[in-house]
C-alpha positions in Angstrom: 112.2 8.2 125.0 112.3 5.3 122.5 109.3 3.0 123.2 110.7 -0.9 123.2 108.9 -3.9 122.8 108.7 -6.1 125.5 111.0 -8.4 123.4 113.5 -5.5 123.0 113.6 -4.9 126.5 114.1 -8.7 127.7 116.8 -8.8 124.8 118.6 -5.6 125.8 118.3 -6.0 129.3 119.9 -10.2 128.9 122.3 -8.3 126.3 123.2 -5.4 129.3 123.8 -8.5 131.8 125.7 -10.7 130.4 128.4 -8.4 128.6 131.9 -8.9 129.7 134.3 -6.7 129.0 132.2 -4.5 127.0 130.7 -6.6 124.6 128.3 -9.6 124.2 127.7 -12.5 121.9 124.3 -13.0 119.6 124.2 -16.8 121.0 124.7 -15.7 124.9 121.8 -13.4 124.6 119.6 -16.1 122.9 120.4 -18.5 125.1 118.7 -16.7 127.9 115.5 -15.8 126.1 112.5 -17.0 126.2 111.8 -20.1 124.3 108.9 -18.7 121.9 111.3 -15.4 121.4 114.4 -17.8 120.3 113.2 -18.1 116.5 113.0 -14.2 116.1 116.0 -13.4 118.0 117.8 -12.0 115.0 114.8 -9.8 114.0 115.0 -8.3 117.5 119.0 -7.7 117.1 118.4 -6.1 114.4 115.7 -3.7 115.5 118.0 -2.6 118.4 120.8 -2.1 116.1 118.3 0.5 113.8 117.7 2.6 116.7 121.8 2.9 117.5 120.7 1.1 121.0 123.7 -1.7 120.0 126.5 -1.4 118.0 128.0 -4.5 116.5 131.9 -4.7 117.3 132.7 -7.9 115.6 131.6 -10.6 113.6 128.6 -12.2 116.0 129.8 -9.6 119.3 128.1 -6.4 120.1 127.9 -3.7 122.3 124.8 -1.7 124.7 125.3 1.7 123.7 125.1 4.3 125.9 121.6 5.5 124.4 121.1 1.8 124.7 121.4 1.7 128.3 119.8 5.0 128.6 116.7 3.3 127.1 117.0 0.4 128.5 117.1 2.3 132.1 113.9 4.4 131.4 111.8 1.5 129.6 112.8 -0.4 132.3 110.8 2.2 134.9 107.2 1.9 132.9 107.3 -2.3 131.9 104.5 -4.4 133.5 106.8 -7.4 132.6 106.8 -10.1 134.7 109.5 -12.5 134.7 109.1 -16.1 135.1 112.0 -17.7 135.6 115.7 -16.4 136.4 118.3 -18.5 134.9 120.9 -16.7 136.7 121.7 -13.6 139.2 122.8 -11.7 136.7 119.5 -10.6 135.1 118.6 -9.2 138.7 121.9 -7.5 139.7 122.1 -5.5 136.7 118.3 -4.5 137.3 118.9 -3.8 140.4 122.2 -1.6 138.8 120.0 -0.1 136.5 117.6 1.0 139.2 120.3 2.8 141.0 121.5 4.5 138.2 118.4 5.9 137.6 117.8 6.8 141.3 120.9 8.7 141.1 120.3 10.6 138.2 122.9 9.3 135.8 120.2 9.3 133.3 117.7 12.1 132.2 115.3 10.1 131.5 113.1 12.1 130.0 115.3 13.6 127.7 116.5 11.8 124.5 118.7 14.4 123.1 121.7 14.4 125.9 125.5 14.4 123.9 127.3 10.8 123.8 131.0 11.0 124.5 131.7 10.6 121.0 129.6 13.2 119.9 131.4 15.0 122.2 135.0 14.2 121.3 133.7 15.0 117.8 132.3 18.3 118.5 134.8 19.2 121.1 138.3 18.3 118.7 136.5 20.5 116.2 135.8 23.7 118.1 140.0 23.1 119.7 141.6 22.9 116.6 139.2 25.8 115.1 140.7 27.9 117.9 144.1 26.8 117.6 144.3 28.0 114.1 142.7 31.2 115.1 145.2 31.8 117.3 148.3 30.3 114.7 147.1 33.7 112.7 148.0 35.5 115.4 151.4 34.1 115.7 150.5 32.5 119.6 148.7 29.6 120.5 147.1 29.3 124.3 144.4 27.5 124.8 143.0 28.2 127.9 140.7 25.6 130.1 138.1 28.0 131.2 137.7 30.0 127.8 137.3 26.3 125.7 135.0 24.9 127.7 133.0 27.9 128.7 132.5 28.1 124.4 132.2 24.6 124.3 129.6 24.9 126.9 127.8 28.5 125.2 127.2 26.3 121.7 126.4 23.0 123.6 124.4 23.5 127.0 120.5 22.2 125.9 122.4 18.5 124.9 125.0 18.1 127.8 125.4 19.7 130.8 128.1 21.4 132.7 128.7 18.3 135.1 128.7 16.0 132.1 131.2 18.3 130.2 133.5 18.0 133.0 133.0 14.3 133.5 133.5 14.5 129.6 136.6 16.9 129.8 138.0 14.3 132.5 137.8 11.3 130.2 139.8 12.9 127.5 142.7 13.6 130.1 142.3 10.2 131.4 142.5 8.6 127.8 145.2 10.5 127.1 144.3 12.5 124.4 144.5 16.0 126.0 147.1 16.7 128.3 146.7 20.0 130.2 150.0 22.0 131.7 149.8 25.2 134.1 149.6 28.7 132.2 149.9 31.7 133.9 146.5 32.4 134.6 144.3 29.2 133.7 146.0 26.2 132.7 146.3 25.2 128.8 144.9 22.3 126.6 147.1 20.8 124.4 146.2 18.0 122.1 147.9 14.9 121.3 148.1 13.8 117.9 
């Protein structure tokens, strides 16, 4: 788990509240920190941005990453922070999100080394169209459902698990970039280019 200051925390947790529609401004954020924390705001973005826990998405608007909120989740469980003033509800709803992700298990939170969905897309594209031109050689190409993701699954289980993989799997037909059709046995992947 990546150890935060307490004025990482406060920014990444103000950073995870007030995003809208996926991304946050620099001057939202530093707006709702504390006044002695204001000055060094941009040294604290920019820590977060070295550990990969935000992602810049345009010039003065970024994004929590996934890790981000995976850190943000577990440093969240072990701060003796006390807050003293809440300029908002929003700062306590998503706390009160972030504890019930954890208390669901979204998280591992012990475990730093789970798969992002881009890693994922990455390593998953990779190991399809390795298996399409396998099978090109052979002069057929069926990709089956099972048989890719049980490989996928052999090379990949210690950084994502099976549930994630299919939460993972689910995504990529959602955003369009598989589509799968029925095959006589199992059905077949096919991948949009």
């Amino acid at each position: 788990m990546v150890e935060l200051t307490t004025e990482q925390l406060i920014y990444l947790l103000h950073a995870y509240a007030y995003t809208e529609r996926d991304t946050v401004t620099k001057g939202t954020v530093k707006s709702y920190l504390p006044e002695e924390w204001k000055e060094k705001a941009e040294e604290i973005y920019t820590g977060l941005e070295q550990q990969k826990l935000i992602k810049l998405t345009s010039k003065g608007r970024f994004l929590v990453t996934e890790q981000g909120e995976r850190t943000l989740i577990a440093n969240l469980a072990a701060t003796n922070y006390q807050f003293t003033s809440i300029k908002g509800p929003k700062v306590l709803n998503t706390l009160l999100k972030c504890i019930g992700k954890a208390a669901e298990g979204c998280f591992d939170l012990n475990s730093s080394e789970k798969m992002t969905f881009d890693e994922f897309l990455f390593k998953f594209k990779t190991l399809y169209f390795e298996e399409r031109k396998r099978q090109e050689l052979t002069g057929v190409v069926a990709i089956h459902k099972q048989e890719i993701l049980k490989s996928f699954q052999d090379a990949n289980s210690a950084t994502l698990s099976l549930e994630q993989l299919n939460v993972y799997f689910d995504k990529l037909k959602s955003s369009g970039k598989i589509f799968v059709s029925k095959g006589e046995k199992d059905e077949l992947i096919h991948w949009v280019e």
